[in-house]
C-alpha positions as CSV (number, residue, x, y, z in Angstrom):
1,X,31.9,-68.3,-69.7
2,X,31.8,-66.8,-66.0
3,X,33.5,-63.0,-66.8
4,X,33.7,-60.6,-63.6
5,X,33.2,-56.5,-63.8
6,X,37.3,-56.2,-64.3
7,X,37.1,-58.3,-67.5
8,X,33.9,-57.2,-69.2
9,X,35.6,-53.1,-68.7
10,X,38.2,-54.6,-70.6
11,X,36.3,-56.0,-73.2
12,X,34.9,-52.7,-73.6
13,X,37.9,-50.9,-73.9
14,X,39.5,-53.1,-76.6
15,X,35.9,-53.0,-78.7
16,X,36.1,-49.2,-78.2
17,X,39.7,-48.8,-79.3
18,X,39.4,-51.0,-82.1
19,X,36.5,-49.5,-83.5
20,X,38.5,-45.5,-82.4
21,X,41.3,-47.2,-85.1
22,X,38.5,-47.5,-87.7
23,X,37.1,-44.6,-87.5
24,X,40.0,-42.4,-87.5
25,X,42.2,-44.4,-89.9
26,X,39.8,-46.5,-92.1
27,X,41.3,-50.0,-90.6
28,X,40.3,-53.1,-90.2
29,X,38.7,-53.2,-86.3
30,X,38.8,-57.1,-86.4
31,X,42.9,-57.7,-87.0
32,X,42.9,-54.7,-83.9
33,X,41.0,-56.0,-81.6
34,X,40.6,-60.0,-81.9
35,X,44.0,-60.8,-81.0
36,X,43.7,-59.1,-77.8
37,X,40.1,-60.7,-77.4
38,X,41.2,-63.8,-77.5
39,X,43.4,-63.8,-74.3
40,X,39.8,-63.3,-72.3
41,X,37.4,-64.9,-74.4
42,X,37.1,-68.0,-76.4
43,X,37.8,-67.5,-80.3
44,X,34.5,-69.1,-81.0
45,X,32.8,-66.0,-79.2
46,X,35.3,-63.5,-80.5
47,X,34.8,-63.8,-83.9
48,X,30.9,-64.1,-84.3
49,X,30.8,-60.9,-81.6
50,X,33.1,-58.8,-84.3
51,X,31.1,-60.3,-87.3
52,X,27.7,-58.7,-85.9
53,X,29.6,-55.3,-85.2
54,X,31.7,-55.2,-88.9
55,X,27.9,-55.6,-90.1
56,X,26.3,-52.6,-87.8
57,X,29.6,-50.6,-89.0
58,X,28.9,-51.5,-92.3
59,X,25.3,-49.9,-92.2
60,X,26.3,-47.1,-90.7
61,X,29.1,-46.1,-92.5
62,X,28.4,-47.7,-96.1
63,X,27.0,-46.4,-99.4
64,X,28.9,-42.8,-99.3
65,X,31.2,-44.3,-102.0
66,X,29.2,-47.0,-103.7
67,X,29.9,-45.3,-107.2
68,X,33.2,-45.5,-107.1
69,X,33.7,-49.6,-107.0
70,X,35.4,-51.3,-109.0
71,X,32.6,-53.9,-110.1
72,X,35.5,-56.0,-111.8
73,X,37.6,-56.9,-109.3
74,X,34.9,-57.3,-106.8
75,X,33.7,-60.0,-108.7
76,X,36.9,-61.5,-109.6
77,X,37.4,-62.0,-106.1
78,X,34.1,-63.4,-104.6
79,X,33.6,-66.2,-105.8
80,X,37.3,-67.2,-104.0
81,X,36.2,-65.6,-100.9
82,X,33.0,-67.3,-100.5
83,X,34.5,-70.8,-100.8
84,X,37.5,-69.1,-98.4
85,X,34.5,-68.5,-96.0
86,X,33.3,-72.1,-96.0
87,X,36.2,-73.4,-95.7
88,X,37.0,-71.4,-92.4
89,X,33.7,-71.8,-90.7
90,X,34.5,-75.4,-90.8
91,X,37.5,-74.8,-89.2
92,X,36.6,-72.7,-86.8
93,X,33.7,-75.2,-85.6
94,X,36.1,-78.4,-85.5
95,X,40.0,-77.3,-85.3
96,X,41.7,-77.7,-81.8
97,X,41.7,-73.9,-80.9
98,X,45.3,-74.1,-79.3
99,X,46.1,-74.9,-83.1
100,X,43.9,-72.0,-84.3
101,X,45.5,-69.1,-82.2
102,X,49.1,-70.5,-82.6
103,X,48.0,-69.6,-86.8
104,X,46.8,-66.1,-86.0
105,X,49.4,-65.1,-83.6
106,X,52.3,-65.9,-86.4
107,X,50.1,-64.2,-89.3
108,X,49.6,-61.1,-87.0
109,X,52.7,-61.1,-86.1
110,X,53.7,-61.4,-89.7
111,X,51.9,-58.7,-91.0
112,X,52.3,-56.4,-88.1
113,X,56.2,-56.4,-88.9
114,X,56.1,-55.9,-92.5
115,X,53.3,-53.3,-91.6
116,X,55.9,-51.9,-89.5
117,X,59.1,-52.4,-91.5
118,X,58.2,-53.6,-94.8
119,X,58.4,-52.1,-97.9
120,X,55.3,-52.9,-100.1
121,X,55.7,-53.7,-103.6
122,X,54.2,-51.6,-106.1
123,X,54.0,-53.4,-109.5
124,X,50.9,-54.6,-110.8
125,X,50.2,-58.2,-110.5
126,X,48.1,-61.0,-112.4
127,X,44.0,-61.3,-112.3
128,X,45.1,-65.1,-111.4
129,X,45.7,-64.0,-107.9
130,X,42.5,-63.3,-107.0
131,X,42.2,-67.4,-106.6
132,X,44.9,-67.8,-103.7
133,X,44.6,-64.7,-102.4
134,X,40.7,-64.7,-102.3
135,X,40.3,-68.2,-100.9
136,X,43.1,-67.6,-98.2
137,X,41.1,-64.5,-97.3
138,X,38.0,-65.9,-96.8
139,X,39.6,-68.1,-94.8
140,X,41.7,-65.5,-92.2
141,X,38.1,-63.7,-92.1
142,X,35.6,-66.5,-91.2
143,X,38.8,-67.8,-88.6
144,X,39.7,-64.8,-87.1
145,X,37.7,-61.7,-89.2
146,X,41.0,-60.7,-90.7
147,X,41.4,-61.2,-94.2
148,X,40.7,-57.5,-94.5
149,X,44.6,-57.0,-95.0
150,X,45.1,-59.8,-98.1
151,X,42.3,-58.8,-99.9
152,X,44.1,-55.2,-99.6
153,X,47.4,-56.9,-101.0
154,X,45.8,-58.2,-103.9
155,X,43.5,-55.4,-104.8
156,X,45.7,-52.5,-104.0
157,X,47.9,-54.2,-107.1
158,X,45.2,-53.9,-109.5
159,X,42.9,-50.6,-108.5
160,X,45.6,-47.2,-108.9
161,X,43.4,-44.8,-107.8
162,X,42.7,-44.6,-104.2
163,X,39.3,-43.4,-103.8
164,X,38.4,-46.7,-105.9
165,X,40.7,-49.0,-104.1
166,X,38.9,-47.5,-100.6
167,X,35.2,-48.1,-101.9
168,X,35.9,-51.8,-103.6
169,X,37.7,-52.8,-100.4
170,X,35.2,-51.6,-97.6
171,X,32.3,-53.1,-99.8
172,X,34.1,-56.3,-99.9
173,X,34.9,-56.5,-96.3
174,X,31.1,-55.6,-95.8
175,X,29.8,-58.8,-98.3
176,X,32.5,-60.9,-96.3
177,X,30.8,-59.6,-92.8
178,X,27.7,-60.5,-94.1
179,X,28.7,-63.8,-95.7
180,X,30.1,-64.5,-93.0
181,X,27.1,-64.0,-90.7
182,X,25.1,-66.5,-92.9
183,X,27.8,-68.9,-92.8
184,X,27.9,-68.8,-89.1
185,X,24.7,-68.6,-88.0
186,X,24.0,-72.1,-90.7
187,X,26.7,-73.6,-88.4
188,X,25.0,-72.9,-85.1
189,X,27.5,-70.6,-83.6
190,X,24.9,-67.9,-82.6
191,X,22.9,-70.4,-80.8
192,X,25.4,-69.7,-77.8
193,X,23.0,-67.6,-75.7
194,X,26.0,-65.7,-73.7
195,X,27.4,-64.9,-77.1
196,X,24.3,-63.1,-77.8
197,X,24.2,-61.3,-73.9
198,X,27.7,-60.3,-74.4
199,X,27.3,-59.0,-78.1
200,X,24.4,-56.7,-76.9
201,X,26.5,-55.8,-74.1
202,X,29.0,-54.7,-75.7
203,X,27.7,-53.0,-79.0
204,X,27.3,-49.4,-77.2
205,X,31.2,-49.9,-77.1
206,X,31.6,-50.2,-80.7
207,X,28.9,-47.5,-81.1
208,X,31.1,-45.4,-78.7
209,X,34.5,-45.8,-80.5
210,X,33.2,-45.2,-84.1
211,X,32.0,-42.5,-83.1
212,X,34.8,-41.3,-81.5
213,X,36.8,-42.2,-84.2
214,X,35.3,-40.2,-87.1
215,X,35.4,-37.1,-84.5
216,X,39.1,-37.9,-84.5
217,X,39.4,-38.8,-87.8
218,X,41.0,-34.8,-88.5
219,X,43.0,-33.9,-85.3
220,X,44.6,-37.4,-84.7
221,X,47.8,-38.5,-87.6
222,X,46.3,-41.8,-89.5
223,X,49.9,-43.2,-90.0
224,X,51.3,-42.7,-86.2
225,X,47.6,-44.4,-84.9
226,X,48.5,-47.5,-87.1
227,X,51.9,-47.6,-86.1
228,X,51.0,-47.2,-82.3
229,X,48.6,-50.2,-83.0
230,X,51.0,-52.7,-84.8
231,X,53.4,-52.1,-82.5
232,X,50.8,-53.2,-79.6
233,X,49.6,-56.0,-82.0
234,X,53.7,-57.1,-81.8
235,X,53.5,-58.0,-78.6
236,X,50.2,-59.6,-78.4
237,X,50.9,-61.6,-81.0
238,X,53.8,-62.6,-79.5
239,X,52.3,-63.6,-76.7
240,X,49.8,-65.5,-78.2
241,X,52.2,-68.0,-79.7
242,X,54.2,-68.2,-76.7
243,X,50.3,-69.1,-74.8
244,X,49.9,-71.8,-77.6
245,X,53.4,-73.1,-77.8
C-alpha cells in the first residue's frame, strides 16, 4: 500500500469531514466516510481504521446519557448483532472484495435515497425484528462499519422518546465498535503493520473533525449537513457500483 502526500491529504480530509458530520449532527461517521475511503484504500484497511476511531469517539463522547438507555431493547438486540458481527468478519476476511463493494455501494445508495426522499414509517413494529434486523446489522458494521442506520430502523420503532432512542443507539454502536475490534483483531486483520502507521496517522484527523464538529454543533443546521452528505454519498455510491460492475 504505496500512498503519495496528495492521497494521504485526502484521507485526512474525508476522516475529518466524516467525523465534522458526527459531531455536529450525531451521525454515523463510518456510512460518511467509508464509501469514499474505499476508492483509495483497500476495504480491509478501511474498516479496521474506522473501528479504532468509532472506539476513541466512543470514549470521548460516551457516558453523558448512560441513564437514559433503554436496557430492554439493547438486549433484545445483542445477541443478533454479535452473531451479525461474526458472520461479517468472515466475510470480510474471505469474500472477493469486487463483490463486497458492489453490496455496499447499492445499500448506500439505497439508504441515501430514502434518506433523501423517503418517507419513514412511524408505527410501532414487533420485538421479533430485532432477529433480522440485528443479525443484518452486525453484519453491514463488521463489512463496512455501517449498520448504524438498521439498528436505527428497528429501534426508532420501539423507543418514542428521543433522548432514549439517542442514548440506546450510540451505546449500541459503541458495544458494536468494540465487538467489533475483538472480532477483528481474533482474525488477524490488525496484524497489517501499515494499517497500524496509517491509523496513527490519521487519528489527529478524527480528533480534529470531532472537535470541530461539536463547535459546530449550534451555528451549523443538523438537517441541511445530512442532506448535503447523502447527496455526496449519491454519487459515490454510484460510482462505486459502476467501479465493481
Amino acid at each position: 500500500m504505496e500512498l503519495g502526500y496528495g492521497s494521504l491529504a485526502l484521507i485526512g480530509l474525508i476522516v475529518v469531514l466524516a467525523y465534522v458530520v458526527v459531531g455536529t449532527t450525531g451521525f454515523g461517521a463510518s456510512i460518511t466516510s467509508v464509501p469514499l475511503l474505499v476508492h483509495l484504500l483497500p476495504l480491509t484497511t478501511v474498516v479496521p481504521m474506522m473501528v479504532v476511531f468509532d472506539l476513541c469517539a466512543g470514549l470521548l463522547l460516551g457516558g453523558r446519557n448512560f441513564q437514559a438507555i433503554n436496557r430492554r431493547e439493547l438486549l433484545r438486540l445483542l445477541p443478533f448483532m454479535l452473531v451479525g458481527i461474526v458472520l461479517g468478519v468472515t466475510l470480510l476476511v474471505s469474500a472477493p472484495e469486487r463483490i463486497l463493494l458492489l453490496t455496499l455501494g447499492v445499500a448506500v445508495l439505497c439508504y441515501a435515497a430514502w434518506s433523501l426522499w423517503g418517507r419513514p414509517p412511524t408505527a410501532a413494529i414487533d420485538a421479533f425484528w430485532s432477529m433480522p434486523l440485528g443479525t443484518i446489522g452486525g453484519v453491514f458494521s463488521a463489512l463496512f462499519g455501517t449498520g448504524g442506520p438498521i439498528y436505527t430502523i428497528y429501534l426508532a420503532r420501539r423507543i418514542g422518546d428521543k433522548r432514549v432512542l439517542r442514548a440506546t443507539i450510540s451505546t449500541l454502536i459503541f458495544i458494536s465498535a468494540l465487538a467489533r475490534f475483538g472480532a477483528l483483531v481474533a482474525a488477524g486483520v490488525f496484524a497489517q503493520r501499515q494499517l497500524l502507521l496509517l491509523t496513527g496517522l490519521m487519528l489527529p484527523c478524527m480528533l480534529l473533525g470531532l472537535f470541530a464538529g461539536n463547535r459546530l454543533h449550534d451555528r451549523l443546521p443538523a438537517k441541511q449537513v445530512v442532506r448535503i452528505i447523502w447527496s455526496l454519498l449519491l454519487v459515490s455510491s454510484s460510482s462505486l457500483i459502476w467501479r465493481s460492475v
